[in-house]
C-alpha positions in Angstrom: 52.1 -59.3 44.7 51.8 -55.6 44.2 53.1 -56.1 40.5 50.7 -58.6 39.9 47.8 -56.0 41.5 49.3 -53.7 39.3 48.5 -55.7 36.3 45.3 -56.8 36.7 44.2 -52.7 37.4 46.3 -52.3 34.2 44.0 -55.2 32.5 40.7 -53.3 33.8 42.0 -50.0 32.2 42.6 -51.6 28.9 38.6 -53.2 29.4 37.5 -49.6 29.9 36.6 -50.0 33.4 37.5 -47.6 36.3 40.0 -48.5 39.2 39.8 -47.6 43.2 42.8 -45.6 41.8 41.2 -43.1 39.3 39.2 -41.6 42.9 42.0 -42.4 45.9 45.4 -41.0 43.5 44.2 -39.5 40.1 46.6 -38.8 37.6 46.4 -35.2 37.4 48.6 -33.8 34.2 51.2 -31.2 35.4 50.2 -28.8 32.6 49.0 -29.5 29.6 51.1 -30.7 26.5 51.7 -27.5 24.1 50.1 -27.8 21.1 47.8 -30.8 21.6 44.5 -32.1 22.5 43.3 -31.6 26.3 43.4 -34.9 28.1 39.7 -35.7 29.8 39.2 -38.3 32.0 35.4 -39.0 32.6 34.5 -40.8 35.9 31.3 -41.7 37.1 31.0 -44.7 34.6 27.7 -47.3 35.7 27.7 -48.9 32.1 27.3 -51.9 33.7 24.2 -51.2 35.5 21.8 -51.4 32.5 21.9 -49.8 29.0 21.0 -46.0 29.8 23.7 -45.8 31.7 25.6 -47.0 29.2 24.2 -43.8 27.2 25.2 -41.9 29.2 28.8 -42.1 29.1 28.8 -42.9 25.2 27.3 -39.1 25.0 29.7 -37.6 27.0 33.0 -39.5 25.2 31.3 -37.8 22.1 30.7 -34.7 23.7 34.1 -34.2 24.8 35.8 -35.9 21.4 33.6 -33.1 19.8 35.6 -30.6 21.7 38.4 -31.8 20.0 39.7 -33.2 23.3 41.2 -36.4 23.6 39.5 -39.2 26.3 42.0 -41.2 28.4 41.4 -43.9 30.4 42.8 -45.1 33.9 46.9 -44.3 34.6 46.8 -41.9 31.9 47.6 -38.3 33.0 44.9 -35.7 32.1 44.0 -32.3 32.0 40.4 -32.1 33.3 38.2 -34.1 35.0 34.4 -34.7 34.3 32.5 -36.6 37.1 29.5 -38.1 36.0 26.9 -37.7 38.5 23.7 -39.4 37.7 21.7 -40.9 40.2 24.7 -41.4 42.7 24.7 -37.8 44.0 22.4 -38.0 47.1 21.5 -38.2 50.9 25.4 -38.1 51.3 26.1 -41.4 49.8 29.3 -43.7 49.9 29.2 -42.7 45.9 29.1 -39.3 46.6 31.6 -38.6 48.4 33.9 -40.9 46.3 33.0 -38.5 43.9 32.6 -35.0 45.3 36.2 -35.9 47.3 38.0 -36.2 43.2 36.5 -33.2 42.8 37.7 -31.5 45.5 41.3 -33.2 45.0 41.2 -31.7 41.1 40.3 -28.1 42.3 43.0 -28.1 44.7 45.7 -28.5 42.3 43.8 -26.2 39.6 42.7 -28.8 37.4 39.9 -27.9 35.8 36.9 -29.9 37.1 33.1 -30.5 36.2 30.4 -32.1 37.6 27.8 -33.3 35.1 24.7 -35.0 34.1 23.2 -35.3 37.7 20.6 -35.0 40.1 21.1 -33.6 43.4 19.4 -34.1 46.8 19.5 -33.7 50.0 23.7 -34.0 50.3 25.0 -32.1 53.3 27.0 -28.5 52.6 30.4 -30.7 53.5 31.6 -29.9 50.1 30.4 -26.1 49.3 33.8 -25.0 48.7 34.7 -27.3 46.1 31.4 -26.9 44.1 32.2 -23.3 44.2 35.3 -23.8 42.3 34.2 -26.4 39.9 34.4 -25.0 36.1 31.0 -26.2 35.4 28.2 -28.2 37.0 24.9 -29.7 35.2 22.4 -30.8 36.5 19.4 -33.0 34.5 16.5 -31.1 35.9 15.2 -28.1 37.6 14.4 -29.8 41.6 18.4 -30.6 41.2 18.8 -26.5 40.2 16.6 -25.7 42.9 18.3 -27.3 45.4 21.6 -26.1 44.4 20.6 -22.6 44.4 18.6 -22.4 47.9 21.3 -25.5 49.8 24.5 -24.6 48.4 24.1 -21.0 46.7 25.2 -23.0 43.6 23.9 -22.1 39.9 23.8 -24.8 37.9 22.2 -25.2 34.2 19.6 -27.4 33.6 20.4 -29.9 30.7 18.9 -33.5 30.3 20.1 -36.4 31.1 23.2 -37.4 28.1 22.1 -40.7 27.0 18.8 -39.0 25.1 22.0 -38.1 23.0 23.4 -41.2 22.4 23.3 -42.0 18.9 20.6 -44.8 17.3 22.3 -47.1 15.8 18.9 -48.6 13.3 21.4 -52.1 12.5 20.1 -53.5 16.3 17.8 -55.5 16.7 14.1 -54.8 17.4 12.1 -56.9 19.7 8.8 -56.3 18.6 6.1 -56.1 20.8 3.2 -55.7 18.0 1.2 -52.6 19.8 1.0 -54.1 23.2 2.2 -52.5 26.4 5.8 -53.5 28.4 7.1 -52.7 31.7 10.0 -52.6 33.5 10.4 -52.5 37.7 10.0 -50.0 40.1 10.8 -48.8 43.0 9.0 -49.4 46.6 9.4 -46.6 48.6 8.4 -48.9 51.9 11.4 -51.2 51.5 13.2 -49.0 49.2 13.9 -52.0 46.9 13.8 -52.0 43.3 12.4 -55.1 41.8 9.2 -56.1 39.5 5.4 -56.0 40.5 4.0 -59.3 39.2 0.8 -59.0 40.8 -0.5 -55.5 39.5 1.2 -56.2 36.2 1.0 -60.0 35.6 -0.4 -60.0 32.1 2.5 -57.2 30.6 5.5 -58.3 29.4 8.4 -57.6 31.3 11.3 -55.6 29.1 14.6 -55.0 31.2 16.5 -52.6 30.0 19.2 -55.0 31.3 20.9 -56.9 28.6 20.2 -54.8 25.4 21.7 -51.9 23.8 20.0 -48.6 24.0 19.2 -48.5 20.6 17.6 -51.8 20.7 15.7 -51.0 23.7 14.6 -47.4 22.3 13.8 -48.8 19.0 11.7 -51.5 20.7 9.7 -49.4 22.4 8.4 -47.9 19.0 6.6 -51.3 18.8 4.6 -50.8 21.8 1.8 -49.0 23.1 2.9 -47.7 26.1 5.5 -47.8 28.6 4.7 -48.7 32.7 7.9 -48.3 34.9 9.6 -46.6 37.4 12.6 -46.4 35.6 14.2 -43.0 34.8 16.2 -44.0 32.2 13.1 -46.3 30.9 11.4 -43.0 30.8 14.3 -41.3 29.3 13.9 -44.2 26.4 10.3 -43.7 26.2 10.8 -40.1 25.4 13.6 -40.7 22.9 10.8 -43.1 21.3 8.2 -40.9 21.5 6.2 -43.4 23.2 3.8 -42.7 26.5 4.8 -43.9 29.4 3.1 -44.3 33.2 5.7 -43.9 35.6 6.0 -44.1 39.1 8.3 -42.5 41.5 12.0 -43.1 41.7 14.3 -42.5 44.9 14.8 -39.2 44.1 13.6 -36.2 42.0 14.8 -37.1 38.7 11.5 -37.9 36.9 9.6 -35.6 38.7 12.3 -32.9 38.3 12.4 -33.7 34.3 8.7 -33.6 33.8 8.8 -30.1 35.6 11.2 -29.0 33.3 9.3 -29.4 30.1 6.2 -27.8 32.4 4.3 -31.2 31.4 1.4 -31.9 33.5 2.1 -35.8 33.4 1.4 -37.5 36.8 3.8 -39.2 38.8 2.5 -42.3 41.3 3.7 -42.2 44.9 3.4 -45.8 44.8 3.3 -48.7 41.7 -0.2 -49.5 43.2 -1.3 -46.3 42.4 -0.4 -46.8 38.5 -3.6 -47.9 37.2 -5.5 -45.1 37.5 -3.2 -43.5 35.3 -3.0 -45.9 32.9 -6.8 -45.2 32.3 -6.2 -41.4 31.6 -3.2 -42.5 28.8 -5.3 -41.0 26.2 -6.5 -37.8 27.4 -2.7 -36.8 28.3 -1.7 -37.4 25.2 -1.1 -33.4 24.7 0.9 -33.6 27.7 3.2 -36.3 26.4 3.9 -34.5 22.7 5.0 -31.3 25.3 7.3 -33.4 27.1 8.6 -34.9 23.9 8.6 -32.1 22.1 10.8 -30.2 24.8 12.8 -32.2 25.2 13.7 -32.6 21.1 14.9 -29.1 21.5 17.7 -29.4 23.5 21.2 -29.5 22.0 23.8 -32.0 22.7 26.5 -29.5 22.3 25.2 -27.9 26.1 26.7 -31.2 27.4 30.3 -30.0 28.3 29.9 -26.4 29.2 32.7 -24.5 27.8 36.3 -24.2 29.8 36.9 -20.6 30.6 40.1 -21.3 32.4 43.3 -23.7 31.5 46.4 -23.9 33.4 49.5 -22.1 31.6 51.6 -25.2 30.3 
């Protein structure tokens, strides 16, 4: 029976997915080989959530095959870990603790360790130590940085979320919406649920970013007039597409935190009840958008993967 458990976690590995295994024994390297590519193992993979998360760990696979180092998948050994953090990394969630306690097994045994691509938000100090002696940490926006710095006495640099990166492929397909508005769900802070609004919304098409590739989705979005969700990697797309967007709040920082960044004056509802009021003032913050947009066209991909400034001797 174990063989056969064995197998079918070997079958996952070979489908890309990650294993109870990559978190509870890791397969930490015992150096690195001389005279060849690091070994990186990313973790923190929620592909199958919806397409910007599917970004997401595209851009990081290129990041780190950029740095020359070589990506290996579960019960390979490797060299350094990246945890992909994402949304998963508050309130001291069952998620993060998987995560932050691979973390803290990594940096125990001197292996170098990054956190990456995440918010953060009200998670308990449990874990200080180990973010101390991570070898990098981004965050996606400056409430994450804030909270770092004042919580934990943790700096960490501010660089946007990775699937903005993730290339456009322009053979998908385009759904095209012919200049009218979509929408996506939200979230409802009361039941703290995430599903669609049919009664504020009824008339405006409903586009999932379920389903469809990001380029797809992105390029789709061209077609339209403007974007109503709640979605922060619907927002993320919108941006990529330069298309405005009325958004309302997630549960947690992230799209307030990202708008800060940029210094955009772009209003955020409390509630989807409240988006309406915004969509009426679409035009006039139009120079608000192009500041957002334009911000966040600057950044660099290459500040995905901080740089290693420590390697164990093989």
């Amino acid at each position: 029976m174990n063989h056969l458990k064995k197998y079918a976690s070997y079958l996952a590995f070979l489908r890309g997915k990650e294993h109870k295994d990559d978190y509870r024994t890791p397969f930490f390297a015992k150096s690195p080989r001389a005279n060849k590519p690091l070994r990186v193992r990313i973790l923190g993979d929620h592909s199958k959530l919806h397409c910007g998360c599917k970004a997401a760990i595209d851009s990081l696979e290129i990041a780190a095959k950029n740095r020359g180092w070589e990506v290996v998948k579960s019960y390979r050994p490797y060299d350094v870990l990246i945890v992909n953090g994402e949304g998963s990394m508050h309130n001291s969630r069952k998620t993060f603790l998987k995560k932050m306690l691979v973390l803290q097994k990594a940096v125990k045994v001197g292996i170098p360790a990054y956190l990456l691509n995440t918010v953060w938000q009200n998670n308990s100090n449990e874990f200080d130590e180990t973010l101390k002696k991570l070898t990098g940490i981004t965050v996606r926006e400056v409430k994450s940085q804030r909270e770092l710095k004042e919580k934990h006495h943790i700096d960490a640099k501010v660089v946007i979320d990775a699937s903005y990166f993730a290339p456009i492929d322009k053979k998908d397909e385009i759904i095209q919406f012919s200049g009218t508005p979509v929408k996506t769900d939200f979230y409802f802070p009361d039941t703290e649920t995430w599903s669609q609004d049919k009664d504020i919304f009824k008339d405006i098409q409903y586009f999932s970013i379920e389903d469809v590739s990001w380029s797809t989705y992105v390029r789709s979005l061209q077609t339209c007039s403007y974007l109503i969700t709640g979605r922060h990697h619907a927002v993320y797309a919108a941006c990529k597409a330069r298309l405005p967007f009325v958004v309302s709040d997630s549960n947690t920082h992230k799209i307030t935190g990202l708008i800060a960044s940029a210094g955009a004056k772009i209003p955020v509802a409390a509630h989807p009840n409240e988006l309406p009021e915004i969509i009426s003032r679409i035009d006039e913050l139009a120079p608000e958008y192009e500041k957002l947009f334009n911000w966040m066209a600057s950044q660099r991909p290459e500040n995905i993967i901080p740089e290693i400034k420590r390697v164990p001797n093989p």
